[in-house]
C-alpha positions as CSV (number, residue, x, y, z in Angstrom):
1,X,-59.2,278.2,164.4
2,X,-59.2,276.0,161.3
3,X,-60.5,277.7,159.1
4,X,-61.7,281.0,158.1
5,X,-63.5,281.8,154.7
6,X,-64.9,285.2,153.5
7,X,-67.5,285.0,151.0
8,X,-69.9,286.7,148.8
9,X,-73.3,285.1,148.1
10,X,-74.8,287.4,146.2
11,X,-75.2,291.2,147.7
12,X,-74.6,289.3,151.2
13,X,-71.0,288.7,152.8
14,X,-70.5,285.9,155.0
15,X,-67.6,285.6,157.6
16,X,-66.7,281.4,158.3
17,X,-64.8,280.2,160.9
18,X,-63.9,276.9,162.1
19,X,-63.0,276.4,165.6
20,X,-61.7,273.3,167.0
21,X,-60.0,272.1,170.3
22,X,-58.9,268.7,172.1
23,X,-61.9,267.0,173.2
24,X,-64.1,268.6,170.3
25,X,-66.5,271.9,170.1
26,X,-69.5,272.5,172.0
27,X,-72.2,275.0,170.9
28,X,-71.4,277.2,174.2
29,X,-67.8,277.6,172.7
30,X,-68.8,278.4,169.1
31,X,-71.4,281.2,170.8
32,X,-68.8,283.0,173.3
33,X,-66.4,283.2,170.4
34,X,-68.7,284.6,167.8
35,X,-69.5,287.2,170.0
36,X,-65.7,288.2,171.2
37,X,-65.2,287.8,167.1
38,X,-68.1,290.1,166.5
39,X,-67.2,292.4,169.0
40,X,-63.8,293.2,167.8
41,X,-64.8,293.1,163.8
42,X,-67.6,295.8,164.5
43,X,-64.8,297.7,166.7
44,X,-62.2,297.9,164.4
45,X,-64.6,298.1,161.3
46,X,-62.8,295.3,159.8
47,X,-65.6,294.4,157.6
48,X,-67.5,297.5,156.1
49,X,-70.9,297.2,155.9
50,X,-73.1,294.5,157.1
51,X,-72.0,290.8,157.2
52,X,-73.2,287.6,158.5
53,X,-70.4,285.6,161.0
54,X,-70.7,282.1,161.2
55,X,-68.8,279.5,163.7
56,X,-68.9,275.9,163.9
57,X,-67.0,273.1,164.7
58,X,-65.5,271.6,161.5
59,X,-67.9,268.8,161.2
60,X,-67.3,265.4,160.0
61,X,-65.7,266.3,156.7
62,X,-63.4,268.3,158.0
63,X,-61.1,270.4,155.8
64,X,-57.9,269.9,155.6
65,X,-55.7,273.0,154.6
66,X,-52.4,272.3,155.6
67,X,-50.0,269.6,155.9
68,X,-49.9,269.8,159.6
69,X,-53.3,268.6,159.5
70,X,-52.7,266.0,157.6
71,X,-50.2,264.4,159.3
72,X,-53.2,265.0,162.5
73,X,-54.8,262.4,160.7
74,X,-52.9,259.8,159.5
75,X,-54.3,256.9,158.8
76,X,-57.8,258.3,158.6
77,X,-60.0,258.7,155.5
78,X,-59.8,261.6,153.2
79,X,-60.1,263.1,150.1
80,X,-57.9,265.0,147.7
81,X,-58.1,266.5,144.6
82,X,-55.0,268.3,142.8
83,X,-54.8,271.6,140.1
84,X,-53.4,269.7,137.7
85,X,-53.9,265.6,136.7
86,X,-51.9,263.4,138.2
87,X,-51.4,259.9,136.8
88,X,-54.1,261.2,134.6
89,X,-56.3,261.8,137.4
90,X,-57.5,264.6,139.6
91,X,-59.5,263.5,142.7
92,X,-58.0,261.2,145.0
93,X,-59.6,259.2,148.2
94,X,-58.1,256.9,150.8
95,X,-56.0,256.4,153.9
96,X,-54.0,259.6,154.6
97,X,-50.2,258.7,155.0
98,X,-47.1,260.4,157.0
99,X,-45.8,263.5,155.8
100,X,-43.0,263.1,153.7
101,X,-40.1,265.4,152.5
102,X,-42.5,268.1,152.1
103,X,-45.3,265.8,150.4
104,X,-48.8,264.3,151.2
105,X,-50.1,261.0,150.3
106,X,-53.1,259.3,150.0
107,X,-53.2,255.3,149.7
108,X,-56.3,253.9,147.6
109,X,-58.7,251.3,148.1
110,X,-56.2,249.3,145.3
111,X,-53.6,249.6,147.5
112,X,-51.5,252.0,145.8
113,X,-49.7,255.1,147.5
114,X,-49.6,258.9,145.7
115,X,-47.7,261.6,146.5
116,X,-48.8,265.3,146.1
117,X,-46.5,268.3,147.0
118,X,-48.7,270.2,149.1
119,X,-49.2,273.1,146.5
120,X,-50.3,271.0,143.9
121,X,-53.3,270.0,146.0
122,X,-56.7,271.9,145.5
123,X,-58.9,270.8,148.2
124,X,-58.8,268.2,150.8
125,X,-61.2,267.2,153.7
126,X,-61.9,264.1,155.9
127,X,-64.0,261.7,154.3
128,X,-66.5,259.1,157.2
129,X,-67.1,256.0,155.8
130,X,-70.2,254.7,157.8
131,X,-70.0,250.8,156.4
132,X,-65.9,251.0,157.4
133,X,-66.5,249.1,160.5
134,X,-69.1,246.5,159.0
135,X,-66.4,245.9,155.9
136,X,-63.8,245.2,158.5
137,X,-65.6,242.3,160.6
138,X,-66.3,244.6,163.2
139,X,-70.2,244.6,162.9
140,X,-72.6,247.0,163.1
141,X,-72.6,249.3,166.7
C-alpha cells in the first residue's frame, strides 16, 4: 500500500488506497484487493455506516509520503511544497536528490539544491514532464 486516505465529501465517506508492486498494478489486482479490503472492513465494522472504497494504482503523479519513497525516486521529477516558506518560498519542483542526514532535496531547473527536513514538507508527488525527452535531444517517441 502507498497510500490510504479517509475522506468526507459531503454526507459521503470515501475509503482511498493506493496499491503498488514491482512491475506496476493491473486492474485484476486493484479488484481482488478491494474485495479482501471490503470484506474485512464490513466484518469487523471498521467503518460505521455506508462508505465508498476506492483502489488504484498511484498513477503518474504519484504521492510521495515518506522519505523512503523519495529516495525510490531519485533523480526523477517531483514536486514539493513546505508548511512554512523557505528561502521565501513554499512550493518547490525539480530533480529529487539522495536522502541526506534525515533531509530531502529537490534541485531546480536553476540548478540550485534545497534541503527540507521531512516534517517541514506538506505535500509531495511525482511530477511527468512530457517535453523532458524532446528538451534533452532525445526526440519525440
Amino acid at each position: 500500500m502507498v497510500d490510504v486516505e479517509c475522506l468526507a465529501l459531503g454526507k459521503r465517506r470515501v475509503v482511498r488506497v493506493l496499491l503498488d508492486r514491482p512491475g506496476g498494478i493491473r486492474i485484476a489486482d486493484c479488484a481482488r484487493f478491494s474485495r479482501r479490503l471490503s470484506d474485512c472492513l464490513d466484518m469487523n465494522q471498521t467503518i460505521q455506516g455506508h462508505y465508498h472504497l476506492e483502489v488504484s494504482s498511484p498513477g503518474i503523479q504519484r504521492p510521495l509520503r515518506t522519505p523512503q519513497a523519495m529516495a525510490r525516486f531519485v533523480g526523477e521529477r517531483a514536486a514539493l511544497s513546505t508548511h512554512e516558506p523557505h528561502d521565501g518560498r513554499r512550493n518547490y519542483e525539480g530533480a529529487i536528490l539522495s536522502p541526506r542526514e534525515g533531509q530531502v532535496g529537490i534541485r531546480t531547473e536553476d540548478g540550485v539544491e534545497h534541503w527540507f527536513a521531512w516534517a517541514d514538507v506538506r505535500t509531495a508527488h511525482l511530477v511527468v514532464d512530457p517535453w523532458a525527452r524532446v528538451r534533452s535531444g532525445g526526440g519525440p517517441r
